[in-house]
SETILUM-842699 format. One record per residue: chain; residue number from 1; z, y, x of N, C-alpha, C, O, CB in turn. Coordinates in pm, whole numbers. Glycine has a CB too. Layout:
<pts>
<pt ch="A" i="NUM" n_z="Z" n_y="Y" n_x="X" ca_z="Z" ca_y="Y" ca_x="X" c_z="Z" c_y="Y" c_x="X" o_z="Z" o_y="Y" o_x="X" cb_z="Z" cb_y="Y" cb_x="X"/>
...
</pts>
This chain:
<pts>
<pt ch="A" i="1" n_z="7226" n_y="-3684" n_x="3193" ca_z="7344" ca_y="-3598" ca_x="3197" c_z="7319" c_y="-3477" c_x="3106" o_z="7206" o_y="-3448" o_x="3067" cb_z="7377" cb_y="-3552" cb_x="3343"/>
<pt ch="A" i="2" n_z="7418" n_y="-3416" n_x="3078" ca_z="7391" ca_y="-3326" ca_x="2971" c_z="7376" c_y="-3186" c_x="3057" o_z="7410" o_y="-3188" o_x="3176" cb_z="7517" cb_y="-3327" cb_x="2850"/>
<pt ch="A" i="3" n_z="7328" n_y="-3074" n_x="3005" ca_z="7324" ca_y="-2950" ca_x="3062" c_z="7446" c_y="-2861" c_x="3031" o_z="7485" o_y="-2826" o_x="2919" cb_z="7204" cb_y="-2888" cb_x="3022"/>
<pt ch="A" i="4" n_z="7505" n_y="-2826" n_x="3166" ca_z="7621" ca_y="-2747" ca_x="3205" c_z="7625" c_y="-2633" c_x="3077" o_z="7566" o_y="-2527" o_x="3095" cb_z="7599" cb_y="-2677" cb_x="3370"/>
<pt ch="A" i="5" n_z="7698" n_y="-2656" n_x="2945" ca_z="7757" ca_y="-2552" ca_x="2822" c_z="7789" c_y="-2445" c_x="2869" o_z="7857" o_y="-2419" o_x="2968" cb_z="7877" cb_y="-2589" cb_x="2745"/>
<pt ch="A" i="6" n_z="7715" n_y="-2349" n_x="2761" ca_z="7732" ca_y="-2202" ca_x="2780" c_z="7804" c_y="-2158" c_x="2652" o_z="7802" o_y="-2200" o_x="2536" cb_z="7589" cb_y="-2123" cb_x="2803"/>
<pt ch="A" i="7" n_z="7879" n_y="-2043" n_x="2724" ca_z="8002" ca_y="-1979" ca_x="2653" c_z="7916" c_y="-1883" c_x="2553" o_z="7794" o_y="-1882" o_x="2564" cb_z="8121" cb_y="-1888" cb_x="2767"/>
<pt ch="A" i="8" n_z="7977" n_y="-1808" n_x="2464" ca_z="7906" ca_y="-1743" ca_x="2329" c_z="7824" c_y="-1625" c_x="2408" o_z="7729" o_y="-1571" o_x="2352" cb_z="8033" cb_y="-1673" cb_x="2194"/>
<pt ch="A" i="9" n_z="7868" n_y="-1585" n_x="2553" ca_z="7865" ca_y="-1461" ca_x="2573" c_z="7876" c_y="-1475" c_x="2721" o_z="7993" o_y="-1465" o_x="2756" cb_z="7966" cb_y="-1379" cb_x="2498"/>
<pt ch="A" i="10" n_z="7770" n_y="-1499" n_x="2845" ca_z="7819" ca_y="-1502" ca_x="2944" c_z="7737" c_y="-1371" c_x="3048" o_z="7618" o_y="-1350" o_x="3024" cb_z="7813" cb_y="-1651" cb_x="2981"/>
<pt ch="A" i="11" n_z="7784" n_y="-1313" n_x="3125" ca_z="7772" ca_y="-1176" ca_x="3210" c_z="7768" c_y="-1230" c_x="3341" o_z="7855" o_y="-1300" o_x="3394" cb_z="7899" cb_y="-1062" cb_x="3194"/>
<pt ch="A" i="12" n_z="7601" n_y="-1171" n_x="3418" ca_z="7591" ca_y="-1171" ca_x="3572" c_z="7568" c_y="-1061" c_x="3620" o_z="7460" o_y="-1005" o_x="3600" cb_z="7500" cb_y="-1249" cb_x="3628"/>
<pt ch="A" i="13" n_z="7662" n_y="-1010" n_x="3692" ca_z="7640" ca_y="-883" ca_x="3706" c_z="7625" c_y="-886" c_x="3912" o_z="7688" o_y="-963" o_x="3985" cb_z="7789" cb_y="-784" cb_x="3614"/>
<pt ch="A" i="14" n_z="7528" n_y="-781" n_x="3959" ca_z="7547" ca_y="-811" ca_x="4083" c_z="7524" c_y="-611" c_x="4120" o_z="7430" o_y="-533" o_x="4106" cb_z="7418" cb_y="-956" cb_x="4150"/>
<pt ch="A" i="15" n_z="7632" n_y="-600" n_x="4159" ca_z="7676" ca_y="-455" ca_x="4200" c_z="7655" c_y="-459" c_x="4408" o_z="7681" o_y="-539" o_x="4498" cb_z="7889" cb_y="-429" cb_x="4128"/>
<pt ch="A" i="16" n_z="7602" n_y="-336" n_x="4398" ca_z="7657" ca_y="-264" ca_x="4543" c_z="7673" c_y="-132" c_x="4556" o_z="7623" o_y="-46" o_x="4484" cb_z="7573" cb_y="-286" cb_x="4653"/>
<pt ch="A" i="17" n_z="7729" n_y="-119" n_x="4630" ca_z="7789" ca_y="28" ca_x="4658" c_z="7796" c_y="28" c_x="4833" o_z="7792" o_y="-66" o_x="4912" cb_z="7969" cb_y="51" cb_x="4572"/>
<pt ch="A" i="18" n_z="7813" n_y="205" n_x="4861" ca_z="7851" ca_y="220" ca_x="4990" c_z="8017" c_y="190" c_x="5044" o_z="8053" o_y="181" o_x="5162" cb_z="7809" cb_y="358" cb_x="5013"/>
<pt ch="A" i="19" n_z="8084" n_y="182" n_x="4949" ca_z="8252" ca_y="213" ca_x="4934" c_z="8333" c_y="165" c_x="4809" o_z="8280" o_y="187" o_x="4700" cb_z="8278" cb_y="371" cb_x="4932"/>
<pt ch="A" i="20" n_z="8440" n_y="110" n_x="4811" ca_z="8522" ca_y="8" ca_x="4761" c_z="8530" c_y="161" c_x="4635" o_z="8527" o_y="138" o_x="4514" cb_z="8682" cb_y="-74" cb_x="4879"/>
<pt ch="A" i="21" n_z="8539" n_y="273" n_x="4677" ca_z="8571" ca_y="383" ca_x="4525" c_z="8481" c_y="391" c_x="4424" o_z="8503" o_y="409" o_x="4304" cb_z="8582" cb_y="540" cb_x="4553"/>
<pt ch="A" i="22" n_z="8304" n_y="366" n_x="4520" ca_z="8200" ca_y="350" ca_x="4403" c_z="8158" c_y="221" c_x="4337" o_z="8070" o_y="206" o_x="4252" cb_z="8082" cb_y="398" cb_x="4447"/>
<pt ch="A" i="23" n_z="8235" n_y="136" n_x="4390" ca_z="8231" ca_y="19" ca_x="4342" c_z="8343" c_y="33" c_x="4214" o_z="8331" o_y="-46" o_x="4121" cb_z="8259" cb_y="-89" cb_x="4461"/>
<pt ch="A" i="24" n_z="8417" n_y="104" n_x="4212" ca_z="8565" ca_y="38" ca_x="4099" c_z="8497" c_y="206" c_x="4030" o_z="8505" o_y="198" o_x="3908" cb_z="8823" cb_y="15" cb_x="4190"/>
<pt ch="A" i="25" n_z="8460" n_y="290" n_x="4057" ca_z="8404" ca_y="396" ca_x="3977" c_z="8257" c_y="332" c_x="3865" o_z="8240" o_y="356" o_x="3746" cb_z="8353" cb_y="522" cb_x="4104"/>
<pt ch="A" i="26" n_z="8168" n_y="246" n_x="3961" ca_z="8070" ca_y="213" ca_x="3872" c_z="8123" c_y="102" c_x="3745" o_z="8083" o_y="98" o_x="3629" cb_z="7951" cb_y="154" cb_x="3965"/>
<pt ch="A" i="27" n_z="8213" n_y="28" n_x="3806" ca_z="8209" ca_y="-95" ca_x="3708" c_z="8300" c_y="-17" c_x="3580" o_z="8278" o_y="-41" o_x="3461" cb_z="8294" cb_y="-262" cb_x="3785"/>
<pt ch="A" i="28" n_z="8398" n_y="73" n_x="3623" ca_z="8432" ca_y="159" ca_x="3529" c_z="8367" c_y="208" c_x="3413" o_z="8421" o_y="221" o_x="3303" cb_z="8456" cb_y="239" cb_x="3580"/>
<pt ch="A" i="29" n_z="8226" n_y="240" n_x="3448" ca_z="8180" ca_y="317" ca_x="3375" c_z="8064" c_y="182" c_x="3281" o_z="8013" o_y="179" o_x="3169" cb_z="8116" cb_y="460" cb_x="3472"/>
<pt ch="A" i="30" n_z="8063" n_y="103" n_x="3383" ca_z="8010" ca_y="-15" ca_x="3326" c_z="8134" c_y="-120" c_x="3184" o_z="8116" o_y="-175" o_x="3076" cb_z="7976" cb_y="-110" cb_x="3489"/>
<pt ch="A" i="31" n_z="8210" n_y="-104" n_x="3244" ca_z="8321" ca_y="-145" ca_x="3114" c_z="8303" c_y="-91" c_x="3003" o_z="8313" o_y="-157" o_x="2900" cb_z="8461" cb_y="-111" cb_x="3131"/>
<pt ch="A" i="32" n_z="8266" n_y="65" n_x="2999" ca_z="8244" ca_y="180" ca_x="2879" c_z="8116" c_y="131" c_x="2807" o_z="8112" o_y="111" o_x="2685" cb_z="8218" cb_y="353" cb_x="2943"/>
<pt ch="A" i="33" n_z="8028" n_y="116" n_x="2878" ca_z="7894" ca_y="99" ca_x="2894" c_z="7918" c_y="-29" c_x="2791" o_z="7919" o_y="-9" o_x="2669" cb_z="7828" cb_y="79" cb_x="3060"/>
<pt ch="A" i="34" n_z="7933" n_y="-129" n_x="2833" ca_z="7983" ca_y="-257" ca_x="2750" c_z="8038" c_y="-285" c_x="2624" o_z="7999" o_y="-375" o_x="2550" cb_z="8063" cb_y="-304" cb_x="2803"/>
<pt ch="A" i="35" n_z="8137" n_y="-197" n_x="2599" ca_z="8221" ca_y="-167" ca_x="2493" c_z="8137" c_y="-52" c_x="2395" o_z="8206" o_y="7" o_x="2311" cb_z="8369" cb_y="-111" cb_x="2558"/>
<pt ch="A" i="36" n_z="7995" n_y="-20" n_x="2403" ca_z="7890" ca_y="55" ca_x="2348" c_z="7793" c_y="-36" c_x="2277" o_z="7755" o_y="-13" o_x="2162" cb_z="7823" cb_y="135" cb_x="2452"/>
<pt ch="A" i="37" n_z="7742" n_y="-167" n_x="2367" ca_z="7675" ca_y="-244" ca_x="2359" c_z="7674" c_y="-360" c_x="2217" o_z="7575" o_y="-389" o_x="2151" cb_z="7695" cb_y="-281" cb_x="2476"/>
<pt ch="A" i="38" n_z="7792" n_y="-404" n_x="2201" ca_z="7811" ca_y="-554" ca_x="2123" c_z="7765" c_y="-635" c_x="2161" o_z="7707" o_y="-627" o_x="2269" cb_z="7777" cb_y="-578" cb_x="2008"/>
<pt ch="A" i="39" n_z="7772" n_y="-765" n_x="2080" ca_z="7719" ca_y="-869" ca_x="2099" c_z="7608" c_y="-889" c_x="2109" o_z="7561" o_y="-928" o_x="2002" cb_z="7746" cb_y="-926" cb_x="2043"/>
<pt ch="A" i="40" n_z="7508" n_y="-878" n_x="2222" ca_z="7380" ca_y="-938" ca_x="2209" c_z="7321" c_y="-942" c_x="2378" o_z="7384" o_y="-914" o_x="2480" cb_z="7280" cb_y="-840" cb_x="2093"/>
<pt ch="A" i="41" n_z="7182" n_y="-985" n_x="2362" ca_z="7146" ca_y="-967" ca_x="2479" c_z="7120" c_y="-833" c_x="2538" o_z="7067" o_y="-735" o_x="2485" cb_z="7054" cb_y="-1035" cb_x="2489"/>
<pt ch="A" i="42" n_z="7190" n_y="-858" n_x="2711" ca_z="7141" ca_y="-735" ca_x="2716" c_z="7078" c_y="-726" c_x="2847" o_z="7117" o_y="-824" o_x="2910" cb_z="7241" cb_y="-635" cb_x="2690"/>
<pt ch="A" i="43" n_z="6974" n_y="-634" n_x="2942" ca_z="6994" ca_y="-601" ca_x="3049" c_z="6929" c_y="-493" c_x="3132" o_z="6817" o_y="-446" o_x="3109" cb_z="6989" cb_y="-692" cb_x="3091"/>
<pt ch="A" i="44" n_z="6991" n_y="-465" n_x="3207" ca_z="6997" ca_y="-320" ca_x="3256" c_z="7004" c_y="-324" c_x="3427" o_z="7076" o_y="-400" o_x="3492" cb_z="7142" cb_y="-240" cb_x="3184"/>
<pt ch="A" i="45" n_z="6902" n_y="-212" n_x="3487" ca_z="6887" ca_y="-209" ca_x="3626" c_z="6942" c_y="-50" c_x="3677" o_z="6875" o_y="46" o_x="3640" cb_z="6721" cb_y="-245" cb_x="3663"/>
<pt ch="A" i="46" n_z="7024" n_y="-34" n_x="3732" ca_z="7024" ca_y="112" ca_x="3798" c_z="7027" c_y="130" c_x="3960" o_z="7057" o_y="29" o_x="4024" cb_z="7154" cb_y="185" cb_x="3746"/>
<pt ch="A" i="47" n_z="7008" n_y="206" n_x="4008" ca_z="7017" ca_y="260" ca_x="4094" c_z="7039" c_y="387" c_x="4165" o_z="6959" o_y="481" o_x="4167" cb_z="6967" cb_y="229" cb_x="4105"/>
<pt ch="A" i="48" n_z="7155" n_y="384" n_x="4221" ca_z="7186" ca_y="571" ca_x="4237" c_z="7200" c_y="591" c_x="4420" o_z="7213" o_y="481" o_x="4474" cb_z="7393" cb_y="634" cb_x="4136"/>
<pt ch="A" i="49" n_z="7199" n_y="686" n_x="4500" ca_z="7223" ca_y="698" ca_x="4614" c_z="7334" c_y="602" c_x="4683" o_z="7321" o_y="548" o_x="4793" cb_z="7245" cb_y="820" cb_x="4619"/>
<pt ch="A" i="50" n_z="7435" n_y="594" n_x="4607" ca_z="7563" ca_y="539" ca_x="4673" c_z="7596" c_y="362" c_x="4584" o_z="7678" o_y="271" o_x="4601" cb_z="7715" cb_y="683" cb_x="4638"/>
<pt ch="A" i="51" n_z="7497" n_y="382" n_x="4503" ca_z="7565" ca_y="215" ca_x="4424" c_z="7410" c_y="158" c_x="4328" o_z="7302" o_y="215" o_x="4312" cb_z="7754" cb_y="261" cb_x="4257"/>
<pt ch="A" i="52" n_z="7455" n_y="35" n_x="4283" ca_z="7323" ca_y="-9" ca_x="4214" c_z="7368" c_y="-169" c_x="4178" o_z="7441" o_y="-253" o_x="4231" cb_z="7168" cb_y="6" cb_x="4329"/>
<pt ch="A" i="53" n_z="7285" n_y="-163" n_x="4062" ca_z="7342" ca_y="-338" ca_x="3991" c_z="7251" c_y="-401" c_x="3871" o_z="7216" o_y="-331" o_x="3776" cb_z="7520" cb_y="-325" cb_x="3900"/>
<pt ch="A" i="54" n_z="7228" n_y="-487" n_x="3878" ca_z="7180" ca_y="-522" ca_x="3818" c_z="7271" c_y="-625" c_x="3698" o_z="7346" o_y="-718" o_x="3727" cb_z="7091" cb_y="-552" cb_x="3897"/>
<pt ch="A" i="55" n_z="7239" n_y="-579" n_x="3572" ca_z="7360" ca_y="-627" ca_x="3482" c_z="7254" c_y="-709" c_x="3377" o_z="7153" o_y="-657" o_x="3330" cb_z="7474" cb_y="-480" cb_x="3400"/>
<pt ch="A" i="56" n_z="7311" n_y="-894" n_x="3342" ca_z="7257" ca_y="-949" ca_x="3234" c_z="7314" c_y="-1014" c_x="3169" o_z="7393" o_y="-1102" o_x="3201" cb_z="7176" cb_y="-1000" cb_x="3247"/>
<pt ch="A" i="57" n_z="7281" n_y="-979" n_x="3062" ca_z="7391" ca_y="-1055" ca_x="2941" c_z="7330" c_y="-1135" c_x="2891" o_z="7225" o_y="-1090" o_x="2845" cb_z="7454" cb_y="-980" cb_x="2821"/>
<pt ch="A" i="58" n_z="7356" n_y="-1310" n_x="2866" ca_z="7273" ca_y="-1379" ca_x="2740" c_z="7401" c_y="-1403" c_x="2628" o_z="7517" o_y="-1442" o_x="2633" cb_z="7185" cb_y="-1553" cb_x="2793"/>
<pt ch="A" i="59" n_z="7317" n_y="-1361" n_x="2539" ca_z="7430" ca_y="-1408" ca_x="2432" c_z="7401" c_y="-1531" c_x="2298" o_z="7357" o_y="-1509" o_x="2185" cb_z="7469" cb_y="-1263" cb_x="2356"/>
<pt ch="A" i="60" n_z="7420" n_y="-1586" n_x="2324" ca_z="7398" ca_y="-1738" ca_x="2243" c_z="7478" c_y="-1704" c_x="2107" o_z="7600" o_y="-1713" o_x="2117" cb_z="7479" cb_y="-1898" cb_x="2336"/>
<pt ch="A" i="61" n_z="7424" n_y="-1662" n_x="1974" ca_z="7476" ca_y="-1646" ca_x="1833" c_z="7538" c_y="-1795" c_x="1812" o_z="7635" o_y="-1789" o_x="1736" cb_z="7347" cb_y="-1602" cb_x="1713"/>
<pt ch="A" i="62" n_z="7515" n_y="-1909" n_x="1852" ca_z="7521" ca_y="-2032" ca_x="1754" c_z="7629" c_y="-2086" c_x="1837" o_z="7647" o_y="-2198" o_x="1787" cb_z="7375" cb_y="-2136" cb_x="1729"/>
<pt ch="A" i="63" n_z="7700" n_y="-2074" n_x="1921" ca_z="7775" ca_y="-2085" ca_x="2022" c_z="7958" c_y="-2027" c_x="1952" o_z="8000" o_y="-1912" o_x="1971" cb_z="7689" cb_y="-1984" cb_x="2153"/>
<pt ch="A" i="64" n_z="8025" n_y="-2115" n_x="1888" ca_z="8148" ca_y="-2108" ca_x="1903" c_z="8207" c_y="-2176" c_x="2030" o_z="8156" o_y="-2245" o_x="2118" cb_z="8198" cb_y="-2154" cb_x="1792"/>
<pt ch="A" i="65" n_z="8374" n_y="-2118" n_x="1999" ca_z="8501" ca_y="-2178" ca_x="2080" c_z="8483" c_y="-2338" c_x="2078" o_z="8452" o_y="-2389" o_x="2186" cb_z="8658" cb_y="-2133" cb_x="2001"/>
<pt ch="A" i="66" n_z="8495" n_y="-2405" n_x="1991" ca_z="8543" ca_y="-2518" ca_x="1945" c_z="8410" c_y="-2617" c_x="2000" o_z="8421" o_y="-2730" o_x="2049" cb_z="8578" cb_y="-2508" cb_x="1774"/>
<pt ch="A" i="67" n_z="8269" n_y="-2529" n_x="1975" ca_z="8178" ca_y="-2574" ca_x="1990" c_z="8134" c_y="-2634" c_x="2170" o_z="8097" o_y="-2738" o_x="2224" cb_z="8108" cb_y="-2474" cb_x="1921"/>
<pt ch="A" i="68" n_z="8169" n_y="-2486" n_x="2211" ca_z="8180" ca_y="-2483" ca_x="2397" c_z="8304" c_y="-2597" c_x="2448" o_z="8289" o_y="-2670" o_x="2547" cb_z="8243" cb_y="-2288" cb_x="2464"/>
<pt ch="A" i="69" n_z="8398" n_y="-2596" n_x="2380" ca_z="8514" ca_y="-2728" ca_x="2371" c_z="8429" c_y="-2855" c_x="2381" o_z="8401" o_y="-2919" o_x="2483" cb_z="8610" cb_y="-2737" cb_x="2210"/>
<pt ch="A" i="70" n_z="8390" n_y="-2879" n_x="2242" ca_z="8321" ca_y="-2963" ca_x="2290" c_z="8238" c_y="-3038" c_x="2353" o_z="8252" o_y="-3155" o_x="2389" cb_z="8316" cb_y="-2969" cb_x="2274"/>
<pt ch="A" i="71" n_z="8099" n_y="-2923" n_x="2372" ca_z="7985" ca_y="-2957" ca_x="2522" c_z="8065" c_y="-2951" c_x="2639" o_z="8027" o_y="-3021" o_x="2732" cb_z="7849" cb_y="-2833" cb_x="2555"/>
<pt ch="A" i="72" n_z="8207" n_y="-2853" n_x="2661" ca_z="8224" ca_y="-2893" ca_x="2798" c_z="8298" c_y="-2972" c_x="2816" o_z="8332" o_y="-2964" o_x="2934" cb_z="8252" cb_y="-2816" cb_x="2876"/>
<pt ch="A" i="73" n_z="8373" n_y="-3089" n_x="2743" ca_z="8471" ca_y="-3215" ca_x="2762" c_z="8367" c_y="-3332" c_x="2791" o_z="8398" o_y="-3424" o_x="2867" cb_z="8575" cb_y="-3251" cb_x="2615"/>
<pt ch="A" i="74" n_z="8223" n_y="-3326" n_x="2716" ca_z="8082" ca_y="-3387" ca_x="2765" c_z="8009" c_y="-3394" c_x="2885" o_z="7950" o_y="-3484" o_x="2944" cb_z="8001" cb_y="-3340" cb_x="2707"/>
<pt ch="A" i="75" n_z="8025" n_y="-3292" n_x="2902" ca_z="7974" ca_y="-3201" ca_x="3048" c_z="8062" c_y="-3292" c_x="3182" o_z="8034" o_y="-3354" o_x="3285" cb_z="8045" cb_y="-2986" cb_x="3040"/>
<pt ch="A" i="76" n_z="8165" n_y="-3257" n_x="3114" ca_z="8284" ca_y="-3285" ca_x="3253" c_z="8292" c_y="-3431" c_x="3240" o_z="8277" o_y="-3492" o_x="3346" cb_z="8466" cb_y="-3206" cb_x="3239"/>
<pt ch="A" i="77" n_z="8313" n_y="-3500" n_x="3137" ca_z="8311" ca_y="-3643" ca_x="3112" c_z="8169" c_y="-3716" c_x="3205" o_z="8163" o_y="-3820" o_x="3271" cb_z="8297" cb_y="-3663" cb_x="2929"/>
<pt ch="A" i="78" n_z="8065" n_y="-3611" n_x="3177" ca_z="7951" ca_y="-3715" ca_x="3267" c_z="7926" c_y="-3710" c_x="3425" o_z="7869" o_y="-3780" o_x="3510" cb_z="7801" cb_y="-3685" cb_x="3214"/>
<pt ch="A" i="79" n_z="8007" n_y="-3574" n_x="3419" ca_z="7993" ca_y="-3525" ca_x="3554" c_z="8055" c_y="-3640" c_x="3624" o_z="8006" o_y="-3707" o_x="3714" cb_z="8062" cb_y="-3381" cb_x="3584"/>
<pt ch="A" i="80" n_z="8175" n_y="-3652" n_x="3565" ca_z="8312" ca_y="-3798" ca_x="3634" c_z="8234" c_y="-3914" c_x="3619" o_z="8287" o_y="-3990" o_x="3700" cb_z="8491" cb_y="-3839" cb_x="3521"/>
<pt ch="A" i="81" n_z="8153" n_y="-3967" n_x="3574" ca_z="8089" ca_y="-4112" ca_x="3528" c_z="8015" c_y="-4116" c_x="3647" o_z="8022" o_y="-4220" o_x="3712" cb_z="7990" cb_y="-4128" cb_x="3378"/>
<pt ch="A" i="82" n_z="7919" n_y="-3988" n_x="3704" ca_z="7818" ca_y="-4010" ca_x="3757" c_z="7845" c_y="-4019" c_x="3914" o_z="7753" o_y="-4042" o_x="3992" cb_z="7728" cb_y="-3916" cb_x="3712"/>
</pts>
């Protein structure tokens, strides 16, 4: 079977907070944070009194649209066979 295709650019991010405000306040600032970064790998650990996350980016250069099209119509095709 083939191995489950990865997108050009995929993000695991695992956040906590004490409260639903430092949760939509951190990822906020994490959006900014992102839009600083570009394309590449990235990853980053914080931790503050009230919130904390651990953020990882892999970013695959050789990885087009058309390309991920195609490993995942493969992907899904063997998945159904098997």
């Amino acid at each position: 079977m083939n191995d489950k295709p990865k997108r050009r650019l995929e993000l695991i991010l695992r956040l906590g907070a004490d409260d639903m405000d430092t949760i939509i306040s951190t990822f906020k600032q994490l959006m900014f944070d992102l839009d600083q970064i570009g394309e590449r790998d990235y990853h980053s650990i914080s931790g503050a009194p009230d919130a904390g996350y651990i953020l990882d980016i892999a970013f695959s250069p050789n990885v087009d649209h058309e390309g991920y099209l195609t490993a995942n119509e493969a992907y899904l095709k063997d998945l159904k066979n098997d």
